[in-house]
C-alpha positions as CSV (number, residue, x, y, z in Angstrom):
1,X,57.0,48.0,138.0
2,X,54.2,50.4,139.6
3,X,54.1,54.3,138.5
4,X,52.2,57.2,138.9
5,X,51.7,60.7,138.0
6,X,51.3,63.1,140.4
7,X,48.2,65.1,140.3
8,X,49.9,68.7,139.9
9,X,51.6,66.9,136.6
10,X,54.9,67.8,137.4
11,X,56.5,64.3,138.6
12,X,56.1,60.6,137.7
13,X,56.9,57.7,140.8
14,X,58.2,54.5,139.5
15,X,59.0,51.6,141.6
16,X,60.8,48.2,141.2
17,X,60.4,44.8,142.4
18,X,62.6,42.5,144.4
19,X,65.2,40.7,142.0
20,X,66.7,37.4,143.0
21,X,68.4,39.4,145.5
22,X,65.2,39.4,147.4
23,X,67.5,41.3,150.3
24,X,68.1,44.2,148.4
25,X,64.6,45.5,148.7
26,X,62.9,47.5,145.9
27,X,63.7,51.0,144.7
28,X,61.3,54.0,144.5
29,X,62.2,56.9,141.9
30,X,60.9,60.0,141.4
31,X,60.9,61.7,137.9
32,X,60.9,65.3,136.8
33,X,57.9,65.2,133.9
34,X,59.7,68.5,131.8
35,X,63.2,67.5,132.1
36,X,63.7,63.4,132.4
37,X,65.2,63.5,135.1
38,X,65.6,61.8,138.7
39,X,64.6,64.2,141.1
40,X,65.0,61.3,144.4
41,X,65.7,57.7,144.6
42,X,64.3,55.9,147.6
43,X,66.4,52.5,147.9
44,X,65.9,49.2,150.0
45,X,61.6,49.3,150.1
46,X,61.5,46.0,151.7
47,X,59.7,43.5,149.4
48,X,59.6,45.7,146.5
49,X,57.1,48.0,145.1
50,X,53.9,47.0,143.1
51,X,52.6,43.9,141.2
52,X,53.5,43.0,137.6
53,X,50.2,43.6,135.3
54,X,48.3,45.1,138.4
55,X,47.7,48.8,138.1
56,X,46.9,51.1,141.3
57,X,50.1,50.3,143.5
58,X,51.3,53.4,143.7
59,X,48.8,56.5,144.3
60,X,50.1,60.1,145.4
61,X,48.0,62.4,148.0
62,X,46.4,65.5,146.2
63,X,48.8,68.0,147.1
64,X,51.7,65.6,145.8
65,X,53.3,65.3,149.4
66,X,52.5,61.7,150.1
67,X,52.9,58.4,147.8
68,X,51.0,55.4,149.5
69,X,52.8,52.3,147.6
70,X,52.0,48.6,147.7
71,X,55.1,46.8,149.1
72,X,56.0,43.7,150.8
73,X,53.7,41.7,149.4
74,X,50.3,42.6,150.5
75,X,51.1,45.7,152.8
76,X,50.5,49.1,152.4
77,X,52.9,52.2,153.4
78,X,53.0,56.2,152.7
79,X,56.6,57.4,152.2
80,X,57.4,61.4,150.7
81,X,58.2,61.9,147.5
82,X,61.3,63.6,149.1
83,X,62.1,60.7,151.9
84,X,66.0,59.1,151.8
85,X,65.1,55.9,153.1
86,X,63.4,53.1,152.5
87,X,61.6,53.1,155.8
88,X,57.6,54.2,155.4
89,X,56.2,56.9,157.5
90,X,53.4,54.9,158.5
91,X,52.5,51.4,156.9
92,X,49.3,48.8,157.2
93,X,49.4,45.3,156.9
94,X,46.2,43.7,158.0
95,X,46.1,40.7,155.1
96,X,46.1,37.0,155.5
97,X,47.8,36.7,152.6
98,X,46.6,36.8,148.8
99,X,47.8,35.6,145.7
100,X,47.4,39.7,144.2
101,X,47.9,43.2,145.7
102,X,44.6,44.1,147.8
103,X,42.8,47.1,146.6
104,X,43.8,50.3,148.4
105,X,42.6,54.2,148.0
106,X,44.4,56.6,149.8
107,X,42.9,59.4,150.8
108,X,43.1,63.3,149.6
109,X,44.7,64.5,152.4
110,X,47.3,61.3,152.6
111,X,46.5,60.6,156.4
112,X,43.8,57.5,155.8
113,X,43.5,54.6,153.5
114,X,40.6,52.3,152.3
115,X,41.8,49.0,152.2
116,X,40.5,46.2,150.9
117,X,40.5,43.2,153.3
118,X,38.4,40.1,154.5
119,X,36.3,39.7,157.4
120,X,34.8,37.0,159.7
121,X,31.4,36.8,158.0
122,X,29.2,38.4,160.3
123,X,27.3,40.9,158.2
124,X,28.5,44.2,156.7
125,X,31.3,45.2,153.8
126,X,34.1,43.6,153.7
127,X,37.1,46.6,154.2
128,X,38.6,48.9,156.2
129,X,39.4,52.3,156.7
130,X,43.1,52.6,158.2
131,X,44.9,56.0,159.5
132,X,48.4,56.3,158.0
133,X,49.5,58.5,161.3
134,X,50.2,54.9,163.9
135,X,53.2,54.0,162.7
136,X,52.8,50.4,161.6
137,X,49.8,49.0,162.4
138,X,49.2,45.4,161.5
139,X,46.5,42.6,162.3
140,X,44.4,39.6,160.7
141,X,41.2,40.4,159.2
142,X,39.6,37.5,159.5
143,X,40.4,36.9,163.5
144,X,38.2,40.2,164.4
145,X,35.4,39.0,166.0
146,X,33.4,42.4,167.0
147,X,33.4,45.8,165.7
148,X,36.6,47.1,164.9
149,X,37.1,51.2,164.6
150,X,39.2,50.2,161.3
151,X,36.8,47.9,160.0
152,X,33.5,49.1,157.8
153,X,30.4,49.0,159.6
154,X,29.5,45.6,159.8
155,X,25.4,46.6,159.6
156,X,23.9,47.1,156.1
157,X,21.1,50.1,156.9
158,X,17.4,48.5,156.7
159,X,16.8,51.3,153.8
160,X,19.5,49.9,151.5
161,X,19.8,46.2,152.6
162,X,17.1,45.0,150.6
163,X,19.1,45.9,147.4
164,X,22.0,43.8,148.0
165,X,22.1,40.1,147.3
166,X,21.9,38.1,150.1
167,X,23.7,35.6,151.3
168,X,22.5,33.9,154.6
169,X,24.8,32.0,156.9
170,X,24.9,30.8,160.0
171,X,25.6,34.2,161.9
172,X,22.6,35.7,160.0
173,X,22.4,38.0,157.0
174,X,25.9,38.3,155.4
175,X,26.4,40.3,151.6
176,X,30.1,39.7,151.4
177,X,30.6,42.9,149.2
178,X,32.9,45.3,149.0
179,X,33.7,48.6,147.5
180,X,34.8,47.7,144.4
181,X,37.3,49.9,142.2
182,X,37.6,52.8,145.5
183,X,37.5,56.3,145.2
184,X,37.7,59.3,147.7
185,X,35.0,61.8,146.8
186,X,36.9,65.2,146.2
187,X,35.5,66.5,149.3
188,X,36.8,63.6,151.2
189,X,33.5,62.6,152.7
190,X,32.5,60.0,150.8
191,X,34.3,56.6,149.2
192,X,32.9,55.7,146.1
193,X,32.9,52.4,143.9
194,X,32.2,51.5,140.6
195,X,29.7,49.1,142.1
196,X,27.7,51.6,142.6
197,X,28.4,51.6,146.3
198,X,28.8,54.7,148.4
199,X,30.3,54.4,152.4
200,X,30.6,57.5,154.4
201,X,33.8,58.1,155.1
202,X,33.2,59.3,159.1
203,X,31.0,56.7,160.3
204,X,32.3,53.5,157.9
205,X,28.3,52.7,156.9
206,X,27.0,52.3,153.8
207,X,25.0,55.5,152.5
208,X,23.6,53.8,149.1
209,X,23.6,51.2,146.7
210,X,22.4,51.1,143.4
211,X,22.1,47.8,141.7
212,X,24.1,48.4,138.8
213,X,26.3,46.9,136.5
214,X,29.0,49.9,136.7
215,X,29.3,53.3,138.2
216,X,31.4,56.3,137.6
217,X,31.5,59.2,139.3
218,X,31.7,63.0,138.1
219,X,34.7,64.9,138.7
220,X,32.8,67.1,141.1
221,X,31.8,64.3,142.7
222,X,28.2,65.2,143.2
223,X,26.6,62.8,140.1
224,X,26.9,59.4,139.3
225,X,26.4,57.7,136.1
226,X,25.2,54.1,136.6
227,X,24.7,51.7,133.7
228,X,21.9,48.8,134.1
229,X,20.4,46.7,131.4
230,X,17.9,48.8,130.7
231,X,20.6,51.7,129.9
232,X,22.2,54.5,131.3
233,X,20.9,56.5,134.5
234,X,22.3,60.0,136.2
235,X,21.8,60.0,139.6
236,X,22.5,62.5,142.7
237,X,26.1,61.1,144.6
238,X,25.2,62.0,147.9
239,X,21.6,60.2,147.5
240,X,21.7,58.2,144.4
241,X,17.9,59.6,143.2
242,X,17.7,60.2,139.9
243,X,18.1,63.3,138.9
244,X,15.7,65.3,136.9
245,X,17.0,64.5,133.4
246,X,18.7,61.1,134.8
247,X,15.6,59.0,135.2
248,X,15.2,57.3,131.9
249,X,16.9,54.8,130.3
250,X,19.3,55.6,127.2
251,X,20.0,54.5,123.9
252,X,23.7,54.8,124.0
């Protein structure tokens, strides 16, 4: 079972999977945090909701408007908290096909999501950005052969490619990376990743990348905290410099 809390506090989402009676769908329920109780109950989700021992699979919009669920295997659809049926407002579904739930971030506002999917090879992060405002869109990541407006930019920028690992093949310089553990910066600009990774949100390319064993990201989303072997260094989000008292390693 997925669940979330709503960032205002005031309601939980909890969602089922399929039983053996794979045609009655999941269930979606929404719980009043002071008082117990079942505000809404959204029933026949097709496919169910979530993946057992996977967290993440169920992630509300900042205002609490919108829930953005992982459902029918490896899609992704936004329902409201307030919606009758089981049908999504809009829903994605560009996977081939894996053996977990893809990593997904939907965004403040509710309208876009990052989704993490596979791509033919050719250079660039692996990913895509996908409005939730096209009904349901749906297509295999691997069969797009040029630029796709969904897709992340498929060129790593000359001033951060050096930093990435390569990983040559036969259509040329390839890093096979992705944004690892997503997060919209609160001003919605920016998606962050604990892999020290930072993609503008507008254009799909790659702003930075700090080689780094993990990341995290300030509330106000304007620092970053990235730990190497050599320690612990606090950086500027929108540039990754170190910042004046970030530069040296710590002890911690």
């Amino acid at each position: 079972m997925g669940h979330a809390l709503s960032p205002d506090g005031r309601y939980l989402a909890t969602g089922s999977r399929v039983t053996d009676d794979y045609d009655a769908g999941g269930v979606l329920q929404i719980w009043e945090v002071a008082t117990g109780r079942c505000v809404n109950t959204v029933p026949w989700i097709d496919g169910g909701i979530g993946w057992p021992d996977y967290d993440g699979t169920i992630q509300w919009s900042a205002d609490s408007t919108r829930l953005a669920m992982a459902y029918r295997t490896n899609s992704v659809g936004v329902w409201s908290p307030t919606a009758e049926q089981g049908e999504p407002i809009a829903s994605i579904s560009v996977s081939d096909g894996n053996s977990r739930p893809s990593t997904f971030a939907l965004s403040l506002d509710g309208l876009s999501v990052y989704f993490h999917c596979g791509t033919n090879g050719d250079g660039g992060l692996q990913g895509c950005l996908v409005p939730l405002d096209r009904g349901e869109l749906s297509w295999l990541p691997n069969y797009v052969k040029t630029d796709h407006p969904y897709t992340t930019a498929r060129q790593i920028p000359e001033a951060v490619r050096g930093e990435f690992e390569p990983a040559e093949s036969e259509d040329g310089f390839s890093v096979g990376q992705w944004i690892d553990g997503p997060a919209w910066s609160p001003d919605g600009t920016r998606l962050h990743g604990t892999n020290a990774l930072a993609v503008d949100a507008e254009t799909r390319r790659v702003l930075w990348y700090a080689p780094a064993e993990f990341a995290r990201f300030s509330p106000s989303g304007d620092r970053v905290a990235t730990v190497t072997h050599r320690g612990l260094f606090l950086r500027d989000a929108a540039s990754a410099h170190p910042t004046p008292t970030g530069n040296a390693p710590s002890s911690c």
